[in-house]
C-alpha positions as CSV (number, residue, x, y, z in Angstrom):
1,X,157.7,155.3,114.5
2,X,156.6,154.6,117.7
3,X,158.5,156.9,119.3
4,X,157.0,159.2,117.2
5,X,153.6,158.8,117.8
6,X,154.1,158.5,121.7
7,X,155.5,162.0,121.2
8,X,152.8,163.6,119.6
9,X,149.9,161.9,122.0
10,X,152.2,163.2,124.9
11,X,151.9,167.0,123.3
12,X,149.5,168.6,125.6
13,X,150.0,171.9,123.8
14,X,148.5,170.7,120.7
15,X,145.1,170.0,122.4
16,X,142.2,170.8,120.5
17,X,141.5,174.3,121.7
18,X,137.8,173.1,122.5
19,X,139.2,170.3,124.5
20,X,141.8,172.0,126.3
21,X,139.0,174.9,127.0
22,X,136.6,172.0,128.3
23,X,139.5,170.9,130.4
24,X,141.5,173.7,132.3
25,X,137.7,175.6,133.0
26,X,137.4,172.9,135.6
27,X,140.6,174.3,137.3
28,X,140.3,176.9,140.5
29,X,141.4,180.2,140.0
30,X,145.1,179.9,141.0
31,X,145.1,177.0,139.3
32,X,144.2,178.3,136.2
33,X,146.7,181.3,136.3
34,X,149.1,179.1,136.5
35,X,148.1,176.4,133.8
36,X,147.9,180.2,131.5
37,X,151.8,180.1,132.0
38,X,152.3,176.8,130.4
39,X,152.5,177.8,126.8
40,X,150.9,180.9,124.5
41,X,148.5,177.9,123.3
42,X,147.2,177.6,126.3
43,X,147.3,181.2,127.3
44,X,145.2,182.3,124.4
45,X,142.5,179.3,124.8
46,X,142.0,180.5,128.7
47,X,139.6,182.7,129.6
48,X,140.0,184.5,132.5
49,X,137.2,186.5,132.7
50,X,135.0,182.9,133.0
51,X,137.5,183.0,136.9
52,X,136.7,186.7,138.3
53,X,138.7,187.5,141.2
54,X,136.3,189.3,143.6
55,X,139.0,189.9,146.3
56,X,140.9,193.4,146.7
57,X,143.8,194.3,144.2
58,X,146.7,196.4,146.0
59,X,148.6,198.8,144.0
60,X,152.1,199.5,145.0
61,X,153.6,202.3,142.7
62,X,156.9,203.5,143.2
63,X,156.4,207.0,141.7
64,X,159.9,207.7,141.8
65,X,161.3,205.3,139.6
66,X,157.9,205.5,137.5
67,X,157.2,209.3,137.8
68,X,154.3,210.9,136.4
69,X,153.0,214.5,135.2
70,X,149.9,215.6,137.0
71,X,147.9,215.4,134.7
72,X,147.7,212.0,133.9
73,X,148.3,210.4,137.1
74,X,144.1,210.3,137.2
75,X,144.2,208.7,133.8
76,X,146.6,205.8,135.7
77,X,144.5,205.2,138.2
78,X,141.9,204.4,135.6
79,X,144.1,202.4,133.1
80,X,145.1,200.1,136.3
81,X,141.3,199.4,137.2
82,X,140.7,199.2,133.2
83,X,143.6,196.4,132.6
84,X,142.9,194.3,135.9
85,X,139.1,193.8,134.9
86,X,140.0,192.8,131.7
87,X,142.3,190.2,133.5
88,X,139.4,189.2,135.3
89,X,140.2,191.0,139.1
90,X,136.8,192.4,139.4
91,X,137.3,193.6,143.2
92,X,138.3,196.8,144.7
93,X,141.7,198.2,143.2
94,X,143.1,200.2,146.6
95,X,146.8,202.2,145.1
96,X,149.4,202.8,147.4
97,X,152.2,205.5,146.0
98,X,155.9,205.5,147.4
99,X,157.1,208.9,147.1
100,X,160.4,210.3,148.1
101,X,160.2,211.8,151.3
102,X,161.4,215.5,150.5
103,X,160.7,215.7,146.8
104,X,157.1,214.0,146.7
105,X,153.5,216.3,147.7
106,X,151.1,214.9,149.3
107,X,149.3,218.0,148.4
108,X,150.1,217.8,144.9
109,X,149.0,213.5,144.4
110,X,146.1,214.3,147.0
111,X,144.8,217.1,145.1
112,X,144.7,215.0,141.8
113,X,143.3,211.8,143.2
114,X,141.8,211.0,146.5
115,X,141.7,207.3,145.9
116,X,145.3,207.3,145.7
117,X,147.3,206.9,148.9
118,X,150.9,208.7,149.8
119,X,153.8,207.4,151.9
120,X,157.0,208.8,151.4
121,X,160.3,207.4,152.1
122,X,163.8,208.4,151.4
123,X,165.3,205.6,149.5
124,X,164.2,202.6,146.9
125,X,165.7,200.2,149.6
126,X,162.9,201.7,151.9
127,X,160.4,201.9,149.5
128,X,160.9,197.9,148.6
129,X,161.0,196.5,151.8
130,X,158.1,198.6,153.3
131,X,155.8,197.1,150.3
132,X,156.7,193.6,150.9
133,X,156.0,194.0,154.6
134,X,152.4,195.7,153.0
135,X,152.3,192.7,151.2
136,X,152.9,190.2,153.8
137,X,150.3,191.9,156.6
138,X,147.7,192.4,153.9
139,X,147.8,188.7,152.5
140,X,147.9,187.7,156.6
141,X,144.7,189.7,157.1
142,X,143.3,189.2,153.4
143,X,143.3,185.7,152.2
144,X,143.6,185.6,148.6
145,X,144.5,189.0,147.7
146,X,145.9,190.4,145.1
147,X,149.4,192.7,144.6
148,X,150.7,194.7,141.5
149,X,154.4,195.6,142.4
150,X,155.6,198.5,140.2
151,X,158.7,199.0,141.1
152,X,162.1,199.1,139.2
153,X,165.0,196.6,140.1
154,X,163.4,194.8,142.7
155,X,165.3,191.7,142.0
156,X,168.8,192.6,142.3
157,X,167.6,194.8,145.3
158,X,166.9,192.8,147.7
159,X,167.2,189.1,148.4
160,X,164.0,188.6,150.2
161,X,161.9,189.9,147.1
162,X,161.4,186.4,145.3
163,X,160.9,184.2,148.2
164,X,158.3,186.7,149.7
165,X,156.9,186.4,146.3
166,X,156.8,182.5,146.7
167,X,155.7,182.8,149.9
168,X,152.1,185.3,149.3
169,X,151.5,182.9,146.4
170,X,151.4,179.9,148.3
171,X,148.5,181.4,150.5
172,X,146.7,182.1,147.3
173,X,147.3,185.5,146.4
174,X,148.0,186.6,142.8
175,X,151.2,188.6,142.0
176,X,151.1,190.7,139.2
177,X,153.9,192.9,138.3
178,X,154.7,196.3,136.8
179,X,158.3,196.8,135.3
180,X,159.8,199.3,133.1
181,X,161.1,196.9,130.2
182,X,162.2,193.2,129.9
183,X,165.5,193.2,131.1
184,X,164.1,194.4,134.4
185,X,161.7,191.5,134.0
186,X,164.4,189.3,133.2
187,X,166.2,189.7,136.9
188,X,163.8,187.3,138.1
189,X,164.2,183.5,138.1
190,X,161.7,181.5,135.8
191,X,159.7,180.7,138.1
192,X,158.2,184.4,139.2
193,X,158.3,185.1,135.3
194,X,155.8,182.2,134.6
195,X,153.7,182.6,137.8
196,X,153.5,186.3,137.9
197,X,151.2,188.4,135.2
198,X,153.4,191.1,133.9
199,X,152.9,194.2,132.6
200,X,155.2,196.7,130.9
201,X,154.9,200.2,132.5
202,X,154.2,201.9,128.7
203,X,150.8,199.1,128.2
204,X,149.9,199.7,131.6
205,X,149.7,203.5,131.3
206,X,147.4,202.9,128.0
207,X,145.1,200.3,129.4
208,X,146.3,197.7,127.2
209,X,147.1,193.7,128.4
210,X,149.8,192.3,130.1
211,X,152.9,190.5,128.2
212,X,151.9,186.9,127.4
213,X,154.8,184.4,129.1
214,X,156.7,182.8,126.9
215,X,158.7,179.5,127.9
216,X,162.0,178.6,126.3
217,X,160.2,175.3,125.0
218,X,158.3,177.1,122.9
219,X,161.0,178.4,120.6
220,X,163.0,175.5,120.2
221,X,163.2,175.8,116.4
222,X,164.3,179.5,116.7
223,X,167.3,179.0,119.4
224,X,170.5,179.5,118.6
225,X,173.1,176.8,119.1
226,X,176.2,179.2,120.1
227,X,176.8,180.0,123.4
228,X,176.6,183.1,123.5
229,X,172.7,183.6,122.7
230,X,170.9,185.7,124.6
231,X,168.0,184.1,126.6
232,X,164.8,183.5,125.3
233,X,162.5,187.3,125.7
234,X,158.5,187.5,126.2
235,X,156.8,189.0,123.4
236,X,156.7,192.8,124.4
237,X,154.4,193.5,120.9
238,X,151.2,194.4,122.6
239,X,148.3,196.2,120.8
C-alpha cells in the first residue's frame, strides 16, 4: 500500500494540468522545450507561444533529397514561416537551399523566391557537412539561434552530426528537424529525438505542426514482451 501511494505522489505526469501549467511557465525558454519532451501530458499542457523566440531561424533545405516543383517552392517558404510561429519562433526565418552543383538553377530557385538562398554542391556528404559548419559559425556569431535541418540520412552520414547537434544546443540554440519519415527520424539516438522538434517533410509542406515526442515510458501497457518488437514510433497522425 504504501508503495503504492509513494508511486502515484511520485507521478509527475499526472499533475493537474493547471498545476503543471502554473509550474513549467516559470521555466526559460530552453528549458521549457525541453520539459515539452517529457511526456505528451506535458507536451499538450505547454504553451509555447506564452515563450516566443525572437532570435533568427535558419533554414537548411537539402532540395535534392527533398525536391520540389516550381511552383510550390513559394508556397514552402510560407508553410515554414507559418509552422515555426505557431511553435512560437517569432524571429526572422533566413532559408538556405543545397542544390546539386550541375543539376540545380540558381536562375530557376532565384526567379521564384528571392528570400531563398542557393549553394550548390556536388554530393549529400558536401551538402551535410557545409550546414553543420553554417550551423556552428552562425550559433558562434548568433547566440541563441535557431536551425531546421532538412536533410535526409544525416545520421548514418556522418558521425559528427549528433555531437554537433549536442554541441549548438548547449549554447542555447534550438534544433528543429525536417525528415522524410520516421525511420529516418529513428537514426538518431533518444536523446536528439526528445530534444529536437521534428517535423515530417509531408506536415511541413502543409503548414501543419510538428510530431509530438513520444517516450517509451509512455506506452508501457502497449509493449510487447518478445524480442523481437520493433521500437517504440512517434505519433506521425498529424491534422
Amino acid at each position: 500500500m504504501t508503495t503504492t501511494m509513494s508511486r502515484i505522489c511520485c507521478d509527475w505526469s499526472k499533475l493537474c494540468h493547471d498545476v503543471l501549467r502554473s509550474i513549467l511557465e516559470r521555466l526559460s525558454t530552453k528549458d521549457l522545450h525541453r520539459a515539452r519532451s517529457v511526456c505528451s501530458n506535458w507536451y499538450s499542457v505547454v504553451d509555447i507561444k506564452k515563450k516566443p523566440v525572437a532570435t533568427d531561424t535558419f533554414v537548411f533545405w537539402d532540395m535534392v533529397d527533398f525536391p520540389l516543383d516550381e511552383d510550390k517552392i513559394d508556397s514552402f517558404y510560407k508553410n515554414v514561416k507559418s509552422c515555426l510561429r505557431k511553435q512560437g519562433y517569432i524571429g526572422r526565418v533566413k532559408v538556405t537551399a543545397f542544390g546539386h552543383r550541375v543539376h540545380s538553377s540558381r536562375m530557376m530557385l532565384e526567379s521564384v523566391h528571392s528570400d531563398i538562398m542557393l549553394l550548390r554542391l556536388s554530393s549529400r556528404f558536401a551538402r551535410l557537412n557545409y550546414m553543420l559548419m553554417r550551423m556552428i559559425d552562425n550559433a558562434a556569431f548568433c547566440p541563441q539561434s535557431n536551425f531546421m535541418l532538412i536533410i535526409r540520412g544525416m545520421a548514418e552520414e556522418d558521425v559528427q552530426v549528433v555531437p554537433i547537434i549536442k554541441e549548438i544546443k548547449k549554447r542555447g540554440c534550438n534544433v528543429l528537424l525536417g525528415v522524410s519519415d520516421y525511420d529516418d527520424y529513428f537514426d538518431y539516438p533518444l536523446e536528439v529525438q526528445s530534444s529536437c522538434t521534428l517535423w515530417l517533410w509531408e506536415n511541413l509542406l502543409k503548414g501543419h505542426g510538428p510530431v509530438p515526442f513520444v517516450s517509451d515510458d509512455e506506452d508501457e501497457d502497449d509493449t510487447s514482451d518478445d524480442e523481437g518488437s520493433s521500437p517504440k514510433r512517434p505519433n506521425l497522425n498529424i491534422n
